[in-house]
MARDOKOL-80736 format. One record per residue (C-alpha): residue number from 1; residue in three letters; y, z, x. Coordinates in nm, 3 decimals. Example, Ala and Ser with C-alpha at 12.3 -4.5 7.8 and 13.67 -1.06 7.14 Angstrom:
REM MARDOKOL-80736
[site 1 "ALA" [-0.450 0.780 1.230]]
[site 2 "SER" [-0.106 0.714 1.367]]
//
This chain:
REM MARDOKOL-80736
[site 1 "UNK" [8.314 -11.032 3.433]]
[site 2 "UNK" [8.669 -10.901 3.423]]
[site 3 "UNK" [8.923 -11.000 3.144]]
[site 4 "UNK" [9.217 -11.215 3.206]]
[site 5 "UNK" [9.562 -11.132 3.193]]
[site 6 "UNK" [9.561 -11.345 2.861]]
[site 7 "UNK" [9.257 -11.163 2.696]]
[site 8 "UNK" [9.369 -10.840 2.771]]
[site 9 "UNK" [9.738 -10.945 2.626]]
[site 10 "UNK" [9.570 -11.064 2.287]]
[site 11 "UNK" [9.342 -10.742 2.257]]
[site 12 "UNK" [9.667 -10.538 2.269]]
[site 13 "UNK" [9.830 -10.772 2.031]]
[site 14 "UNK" [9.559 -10.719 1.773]]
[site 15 "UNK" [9.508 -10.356 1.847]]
[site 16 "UNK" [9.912 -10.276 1.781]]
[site 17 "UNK" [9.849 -10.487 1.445]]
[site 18 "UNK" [9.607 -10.254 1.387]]
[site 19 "UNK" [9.811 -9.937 1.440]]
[site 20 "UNK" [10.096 -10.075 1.238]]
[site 21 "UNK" [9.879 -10.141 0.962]]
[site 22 "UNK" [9.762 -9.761 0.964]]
[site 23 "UNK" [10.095 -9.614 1.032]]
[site 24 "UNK" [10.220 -9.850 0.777]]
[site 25 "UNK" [9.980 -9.715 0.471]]
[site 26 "UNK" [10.066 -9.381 0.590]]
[site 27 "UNK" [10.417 -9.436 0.589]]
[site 28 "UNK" [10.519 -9.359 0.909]]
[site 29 "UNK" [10.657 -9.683 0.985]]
[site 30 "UNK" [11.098 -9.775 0.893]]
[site 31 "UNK" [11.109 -9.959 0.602]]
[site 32 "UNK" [11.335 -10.223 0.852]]
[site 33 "UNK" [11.089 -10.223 1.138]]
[site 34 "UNK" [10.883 -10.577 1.154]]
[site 35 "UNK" [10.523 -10.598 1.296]]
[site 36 "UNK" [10.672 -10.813 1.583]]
[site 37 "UNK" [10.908 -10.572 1.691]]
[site 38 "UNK" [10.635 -10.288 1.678]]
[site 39 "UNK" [10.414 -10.493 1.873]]
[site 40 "UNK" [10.711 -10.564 2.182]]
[site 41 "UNK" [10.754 -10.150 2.133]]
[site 42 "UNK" [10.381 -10.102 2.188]]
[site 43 "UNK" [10.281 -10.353 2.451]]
[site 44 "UNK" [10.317 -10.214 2.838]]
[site 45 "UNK" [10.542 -10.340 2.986]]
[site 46 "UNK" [10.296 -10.546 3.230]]
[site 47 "UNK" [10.179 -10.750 2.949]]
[site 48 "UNK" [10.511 -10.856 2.791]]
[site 49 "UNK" [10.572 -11.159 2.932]]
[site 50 "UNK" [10.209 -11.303 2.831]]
[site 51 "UNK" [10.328 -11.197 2.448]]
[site 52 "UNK" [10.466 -11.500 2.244]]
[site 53 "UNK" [10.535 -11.572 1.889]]
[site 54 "UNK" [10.235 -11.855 1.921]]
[site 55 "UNK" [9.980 -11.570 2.043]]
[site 56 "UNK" [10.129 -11.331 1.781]]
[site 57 "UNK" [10.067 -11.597 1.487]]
[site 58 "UNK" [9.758 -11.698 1.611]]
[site 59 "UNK" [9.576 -11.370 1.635]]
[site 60 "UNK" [9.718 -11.257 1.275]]
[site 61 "UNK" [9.564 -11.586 1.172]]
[site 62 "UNK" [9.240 -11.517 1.316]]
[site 63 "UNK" [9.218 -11.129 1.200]]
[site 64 "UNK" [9.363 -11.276 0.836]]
[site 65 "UNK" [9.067 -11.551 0.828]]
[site 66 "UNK" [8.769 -11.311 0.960]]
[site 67 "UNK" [8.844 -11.018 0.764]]
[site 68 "UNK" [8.524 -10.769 0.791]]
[site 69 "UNK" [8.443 -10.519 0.535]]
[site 70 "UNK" [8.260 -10.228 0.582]]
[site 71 "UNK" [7.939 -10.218 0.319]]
//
C-alpha cells in the first residue's frame, strides 16, 4: 500500500512540528519565526500546495490531544 499525496503531506507537517519544537528548546530558532512559516520553509516544494492552514491546525490538534510520554 503506497501513501497518498495527502498522507505523505501531513507526515511532513507533523515531522517539521517536530523539528521546530527541538530547534526551538535549543534555541536555534528567531525569536520572530512562527511554526507556520518554518513548516512552508521545510516542506519540498512538491508537497506545498497540499499544505493548508486547516491541515496545519488539525494535525497540531491531533499531536496536542494524543500526547505520548515516554515511561
Amino acid at each position: 500500500m503506497s501513501l497518498t499525496e495527502q498522507e505523505k503531506t501531513a507526515i511532513l507537517i507533523s515531522q517539521a512540528m517536530t523539528l521546530y519544537s527541538i530547534y526551538m528548546q535549543e534555541g536555534k530558532i528567531p525569536e520572530h519565526q512562527s511554526i507556520v512559516d518554518f513548516i512552508l520553509k521545510t516542506i519540498p516544494k512538491q508537497y506545498k500546495p497540499k499544505v493548508t492552514m486547516e491541515l496545519i491546525d488539525d494535525i497540531f490538534t491531533f499531536i496536542s490531544n494524543n500526547n505520548m510520554e515516554l515511561s
